[in-house]
C-alpha positions in Angstrom: -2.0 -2.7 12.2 -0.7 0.3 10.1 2.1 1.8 11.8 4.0 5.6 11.4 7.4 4.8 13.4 9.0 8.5 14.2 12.7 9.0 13.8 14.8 11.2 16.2 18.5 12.0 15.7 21.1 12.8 18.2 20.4 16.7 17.6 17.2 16.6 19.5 15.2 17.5 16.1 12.2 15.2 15.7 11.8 13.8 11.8 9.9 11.5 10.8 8.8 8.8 8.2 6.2 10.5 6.4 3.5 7.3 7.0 -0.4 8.6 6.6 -3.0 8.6 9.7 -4.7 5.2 10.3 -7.7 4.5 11.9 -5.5 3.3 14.5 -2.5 5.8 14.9 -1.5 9.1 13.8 1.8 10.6 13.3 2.9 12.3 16.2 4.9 15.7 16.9 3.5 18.2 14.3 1.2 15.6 12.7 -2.7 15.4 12.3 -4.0 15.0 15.4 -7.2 12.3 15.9 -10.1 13.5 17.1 -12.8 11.9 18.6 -15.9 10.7 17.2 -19.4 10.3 18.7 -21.0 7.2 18.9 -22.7 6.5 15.3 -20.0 8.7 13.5 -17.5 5.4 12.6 -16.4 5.0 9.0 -19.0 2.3 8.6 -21.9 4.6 10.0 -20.5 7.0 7.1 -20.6 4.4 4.1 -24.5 3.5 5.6 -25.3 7.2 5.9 -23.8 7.6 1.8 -25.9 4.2 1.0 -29.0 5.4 2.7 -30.6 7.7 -0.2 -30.4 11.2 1.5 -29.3 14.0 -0.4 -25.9 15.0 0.9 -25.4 17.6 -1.4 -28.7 19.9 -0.6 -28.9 20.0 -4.6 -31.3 16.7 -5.2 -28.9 15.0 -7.5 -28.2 17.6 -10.1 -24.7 18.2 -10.8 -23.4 22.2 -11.4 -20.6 24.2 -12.7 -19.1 25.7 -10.1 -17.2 29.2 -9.8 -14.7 30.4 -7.7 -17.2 33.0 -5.9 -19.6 30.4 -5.5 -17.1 28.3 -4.1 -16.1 31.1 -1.8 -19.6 31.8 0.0 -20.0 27.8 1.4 -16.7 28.7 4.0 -18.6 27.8 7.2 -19.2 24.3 9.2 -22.8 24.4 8.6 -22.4 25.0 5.0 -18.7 23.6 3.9 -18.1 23.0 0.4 -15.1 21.9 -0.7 -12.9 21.3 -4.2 -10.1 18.6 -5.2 -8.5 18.3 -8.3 -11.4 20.3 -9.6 -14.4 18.7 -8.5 -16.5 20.6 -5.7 -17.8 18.2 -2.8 -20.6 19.6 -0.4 -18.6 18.1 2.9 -21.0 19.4 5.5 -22.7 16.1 6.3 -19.4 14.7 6.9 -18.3 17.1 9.5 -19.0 15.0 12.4 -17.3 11.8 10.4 -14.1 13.0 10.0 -11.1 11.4 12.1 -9.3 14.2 11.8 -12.0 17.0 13.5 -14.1 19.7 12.0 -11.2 22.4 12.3 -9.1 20.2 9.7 -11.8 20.3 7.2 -12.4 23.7 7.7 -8.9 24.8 6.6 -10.1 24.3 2.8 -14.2 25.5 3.4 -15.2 27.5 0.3 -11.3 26.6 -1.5 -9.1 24.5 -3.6 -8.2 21.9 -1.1 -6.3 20.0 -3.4 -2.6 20.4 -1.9 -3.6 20.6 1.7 -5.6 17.0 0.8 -2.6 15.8 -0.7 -0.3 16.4 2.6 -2.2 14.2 4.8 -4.9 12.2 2.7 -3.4 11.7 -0.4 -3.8 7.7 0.1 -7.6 8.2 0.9 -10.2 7.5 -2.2 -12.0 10.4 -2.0 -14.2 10.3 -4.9 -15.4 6.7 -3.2 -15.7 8.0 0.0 -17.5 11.6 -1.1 -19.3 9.7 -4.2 -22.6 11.3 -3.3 -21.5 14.5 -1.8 -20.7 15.8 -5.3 -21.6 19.1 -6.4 -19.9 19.6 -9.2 -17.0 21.0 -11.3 -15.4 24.3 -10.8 -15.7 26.5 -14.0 -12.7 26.0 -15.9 -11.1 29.7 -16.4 -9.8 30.4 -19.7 -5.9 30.9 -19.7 -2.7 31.2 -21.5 -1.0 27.7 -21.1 2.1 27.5 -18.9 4.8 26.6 -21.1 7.3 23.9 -18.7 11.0 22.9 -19.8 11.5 18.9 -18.8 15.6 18.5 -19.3 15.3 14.8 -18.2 12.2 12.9 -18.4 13.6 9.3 -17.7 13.1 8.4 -21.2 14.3 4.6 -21.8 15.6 2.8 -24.4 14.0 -0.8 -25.7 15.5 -3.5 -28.2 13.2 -5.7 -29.8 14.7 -8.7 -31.1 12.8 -10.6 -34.0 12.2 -14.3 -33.4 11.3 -14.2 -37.7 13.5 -11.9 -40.0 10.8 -10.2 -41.3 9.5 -6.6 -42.0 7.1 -5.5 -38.9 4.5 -2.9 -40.1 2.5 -2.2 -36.5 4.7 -2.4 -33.3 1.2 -2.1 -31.4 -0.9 1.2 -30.4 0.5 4.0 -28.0 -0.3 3.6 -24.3 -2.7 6.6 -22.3 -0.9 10.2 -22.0 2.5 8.8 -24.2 4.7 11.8 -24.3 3.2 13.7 -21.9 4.5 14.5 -18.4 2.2 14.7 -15.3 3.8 16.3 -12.0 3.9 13.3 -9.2 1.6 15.3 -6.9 -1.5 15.2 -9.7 -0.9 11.8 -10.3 -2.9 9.0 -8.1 -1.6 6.3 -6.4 -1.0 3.2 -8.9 -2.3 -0.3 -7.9 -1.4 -3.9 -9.1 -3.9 -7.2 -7.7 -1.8 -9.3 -5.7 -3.2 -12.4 -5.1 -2.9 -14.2 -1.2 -1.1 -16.8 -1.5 -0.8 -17.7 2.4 -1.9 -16.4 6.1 0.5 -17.5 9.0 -1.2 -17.2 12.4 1.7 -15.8 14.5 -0.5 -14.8 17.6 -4.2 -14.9 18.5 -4.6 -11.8 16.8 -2.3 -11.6 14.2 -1.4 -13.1 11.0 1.4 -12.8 8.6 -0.1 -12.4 5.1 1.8 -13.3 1.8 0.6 -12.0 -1.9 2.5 -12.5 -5.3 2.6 -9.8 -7.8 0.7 -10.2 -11.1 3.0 -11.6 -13.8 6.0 -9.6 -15.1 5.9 -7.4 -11.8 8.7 -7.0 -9.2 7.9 -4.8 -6.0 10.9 -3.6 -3.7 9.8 -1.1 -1.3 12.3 1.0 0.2 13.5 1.4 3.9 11.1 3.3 5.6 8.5 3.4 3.1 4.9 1.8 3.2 2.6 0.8 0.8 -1.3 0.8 0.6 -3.8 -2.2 0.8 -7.1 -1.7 -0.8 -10.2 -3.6 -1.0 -13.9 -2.9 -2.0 -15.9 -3.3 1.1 -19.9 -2.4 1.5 -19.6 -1.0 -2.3 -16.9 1.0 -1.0 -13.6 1.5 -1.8 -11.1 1.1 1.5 -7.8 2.3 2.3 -4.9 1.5 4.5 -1.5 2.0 4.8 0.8 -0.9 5.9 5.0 -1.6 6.1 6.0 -4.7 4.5 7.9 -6.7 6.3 10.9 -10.1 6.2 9.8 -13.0 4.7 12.2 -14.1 7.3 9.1 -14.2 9.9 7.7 -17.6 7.8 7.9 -20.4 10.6 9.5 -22.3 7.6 11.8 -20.0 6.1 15.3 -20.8 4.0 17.3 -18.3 3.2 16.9 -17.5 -1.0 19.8 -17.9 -3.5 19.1 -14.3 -4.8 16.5 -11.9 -3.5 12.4 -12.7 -4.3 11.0 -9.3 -5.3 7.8 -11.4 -6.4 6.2 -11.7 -3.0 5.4 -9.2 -0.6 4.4 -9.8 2.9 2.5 -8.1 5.9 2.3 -8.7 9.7 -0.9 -7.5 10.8 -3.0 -7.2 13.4 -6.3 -8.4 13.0 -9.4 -5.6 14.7 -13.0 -7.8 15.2 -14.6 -4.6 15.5 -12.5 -2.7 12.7 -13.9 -2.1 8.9 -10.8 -3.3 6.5 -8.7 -5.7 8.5 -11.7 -8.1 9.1 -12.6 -7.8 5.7 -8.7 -8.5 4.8 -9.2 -11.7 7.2 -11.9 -13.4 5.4 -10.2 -13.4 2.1 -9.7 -17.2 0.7 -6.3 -18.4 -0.5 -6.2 -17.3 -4.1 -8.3 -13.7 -3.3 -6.6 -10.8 -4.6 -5.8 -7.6 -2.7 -4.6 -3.9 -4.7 -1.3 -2.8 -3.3 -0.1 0.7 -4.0 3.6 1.5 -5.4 5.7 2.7 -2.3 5.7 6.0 -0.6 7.5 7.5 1.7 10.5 10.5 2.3 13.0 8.3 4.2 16.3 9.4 3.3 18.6 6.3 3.5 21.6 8.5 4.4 20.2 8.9 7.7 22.4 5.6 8.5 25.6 7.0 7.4 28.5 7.5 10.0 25.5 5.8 12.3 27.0 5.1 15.7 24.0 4.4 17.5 20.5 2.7 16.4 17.7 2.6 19.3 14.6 1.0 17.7 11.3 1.4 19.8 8.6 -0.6 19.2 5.4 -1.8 20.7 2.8 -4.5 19.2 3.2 -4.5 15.0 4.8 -1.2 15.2 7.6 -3.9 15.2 6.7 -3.9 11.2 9.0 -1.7 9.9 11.5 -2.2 12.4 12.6 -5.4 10.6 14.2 -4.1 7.5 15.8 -1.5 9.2 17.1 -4.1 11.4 18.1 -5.9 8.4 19.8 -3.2 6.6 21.6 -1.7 9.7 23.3 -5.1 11.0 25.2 -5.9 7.9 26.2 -2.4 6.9 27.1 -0.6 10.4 29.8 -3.0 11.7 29.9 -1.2 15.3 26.4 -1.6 15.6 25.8 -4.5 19.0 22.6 -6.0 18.3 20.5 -6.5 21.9 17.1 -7.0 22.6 14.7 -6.2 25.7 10.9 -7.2 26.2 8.9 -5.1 28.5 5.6 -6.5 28.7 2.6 -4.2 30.0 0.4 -6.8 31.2 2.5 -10.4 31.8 1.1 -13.2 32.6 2.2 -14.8 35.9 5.0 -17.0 34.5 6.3 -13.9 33.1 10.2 -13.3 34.8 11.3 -10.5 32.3 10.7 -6.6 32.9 7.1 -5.0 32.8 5.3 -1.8 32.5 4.6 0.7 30.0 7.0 3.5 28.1 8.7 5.2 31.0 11.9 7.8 31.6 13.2 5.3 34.1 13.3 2.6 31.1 14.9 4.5 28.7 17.6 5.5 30.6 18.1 2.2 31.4 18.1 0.6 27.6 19.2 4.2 25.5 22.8 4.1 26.8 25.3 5.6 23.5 28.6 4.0 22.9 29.8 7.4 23.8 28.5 11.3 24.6 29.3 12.7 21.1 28.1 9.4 19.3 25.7 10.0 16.2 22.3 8.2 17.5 19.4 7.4 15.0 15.8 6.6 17.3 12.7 5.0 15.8 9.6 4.7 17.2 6.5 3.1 16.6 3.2 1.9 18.3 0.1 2.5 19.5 -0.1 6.8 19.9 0.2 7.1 23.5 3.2 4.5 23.4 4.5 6.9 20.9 3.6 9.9 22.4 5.3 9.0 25.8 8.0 8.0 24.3 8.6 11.7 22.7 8.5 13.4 26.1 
């Protein structure tokens, strides 16, 4: 399961890993809010609905060139267009298919939605997911270039040694957009196949996966940062955002020599009646999955002069627990590692506590080594676990 863990400091100010809305969670506190959906209105419905042969656009198939004042008059839910990165979707047939309401598509009717996209869907493949509700392009207005000063461009140096002392004459051709510079928020995700190289059943419902980067590649994915699974499902490109996590969870493991940046690995949780995590299932050993480069604002410095570290989890929000866990144990000394299971529905030979999120048990388990003591709090789980959590 995708998980967006919160993070509250001892000032009473909620922050918060900056980890996308799933079809499962959403960010709490200031995040996008779910909405939702009538019955029919599930992503899958959508990806039938694009497959189906209606005209989505209202235009029968014929692309335009799109002005701003054109652009301007489609500002209403009935008749919502919509542009990113310069192409114009008509997004009115996908009203009632959004996760995220009506009113959230609304904020960009009849304008560029292009940064307000990037804030919360930036992950999401639009132009798969909106193939067939293109209009168009917008009408490129003729202007005087910007002229941008780059002092450090993170140019780097490369030695080539010659196995033959001979002359070279062609060192090979120059790759896409050499010596040019591309602001991070216009560029898109980048993705490497990984191929599965094991599943681990570690309950009835979920499995930890292991995938090996392509050759020559290394992945290290920084405290509280996630990456993005993507597979090709129904013709269509899917999305989701999920935390690495220890190989240390392997029922076999040995502790490496040096650190394995080769493999990366995921606890999830499988959903019978979800779109991508079945479809993730019923890959064969040796079946390759894209994973995105890390993202993520998690400032490591948030551990410095740490006095206090309360870690709330519920089901695989436990994900991106573990390497905070394992960073935080070895480098805060005062740090007393405990652990309590609260269990919402034991079974009968169950001794331990139970219930769900409540005031009485945090005051019970959030006890600080003293009243002035710097406290870090994570949370993550399901969104009412989360949500309850906050109050």
């Amino acid at each position: 399961m995708p998980d967006s863990p919160d993070v509250t400091e001892a000032s009473g100010k909620l922050s918060q890993f900056r980890h996308p809305v799933s079809s499962q969670q959403r960010v709490s506190s200031g995040g996008r809010s779910k909405v939702p959906l009538k019955q029919g209105r599930s992503l899958m419905d959508w990806i039938r609905l694009t497959k189906s042969g209606k005209d989505l656009t209202g235009l029968k198939g014929r692309l335009i060139e799109v002005t701003e004042e054109e652009l301007k008059k489609h500002n209403k839910k009935e008749d919502c267009w919509i542009c990113i990165r310069g192409f114009v979707y008509n997004v009115t047939p996908y009203m009632e298919y959004h996760p995220g309401g009506e009113d959230e598509l609304m904020r960009a009717a009849g304008s560029d939605g292009t940064d307000l996209f990037d804030q919360v869907h930036r992950w999401v493949n639009y132009e798969s997911m909106l193939k067939e509700c293109l209009v168009g392009r917008m009408a490129v207005k003729l202007t005087i270039p910007k002229v941008r000063v780059i002092e450090n461009v993170g140019k780097i140096e490369i030695v080539l040694k010659k196995k033959e002392d001979i002359s070279w004459k062609f060192l090979g051709h120059l790759l896409e957009n050499h010596n040019s510079f591309i602001p991070k928020k216009d560029r898109g995700l980048y993705y490497r196949k990984c191929q599965l190289i094991s599943k681990e059943e570690v309950t009835h419902d979920t499995k930890l996966f292991c995938l090996m980067m392509p050759p020559s590649t290394h992945l290290q994915v920084p405290i509280g940062q996630h990456v993005y699974l993507k597979l090709t499902i129904s013709g269509t490109e899917i999305v989701k955002p999920y935390t690495p996590v220890s190989d240390s969870l392997l029922s076999e493991f040995k502790e490496p020599v040096l650190p394995n940046n080769k493999y990366i690995y995921f606890l999830i949780k499988i959903y019978p009646a979800g779109l991508f995590t079945p479809g993730l299932d019923h890959l064969q050993i040796g079946d390759f999955v894209s994973v995105s480069s890390p993202e993520g604002n998690f400032e490591i410095s948030k551990f410095q002069e740490l006095e206090d570290l309360f870690l709330l989890a519920a089901g695989t929000g436990f994900t991106p627990m573990v390497k905070i866990l394992n960073y935080a144990l070895p480098n805060i000394p005062s740090l007393r590692f405990d652990v309590e299971f609260v269990l919402s529905a034991p079974t009968s030979e169950w001794n331990g506590k139970q219930g769900h999120i409540s005031p009485a048990h945090l005051s019970e388990f959030l006890r600080r080594n003293s009243e002035k003591s710097k406290v870090l709090i994570c949370i993550c789980g399901p969104v009412p676990f989360i949500e309850q959590g906050i109050r």
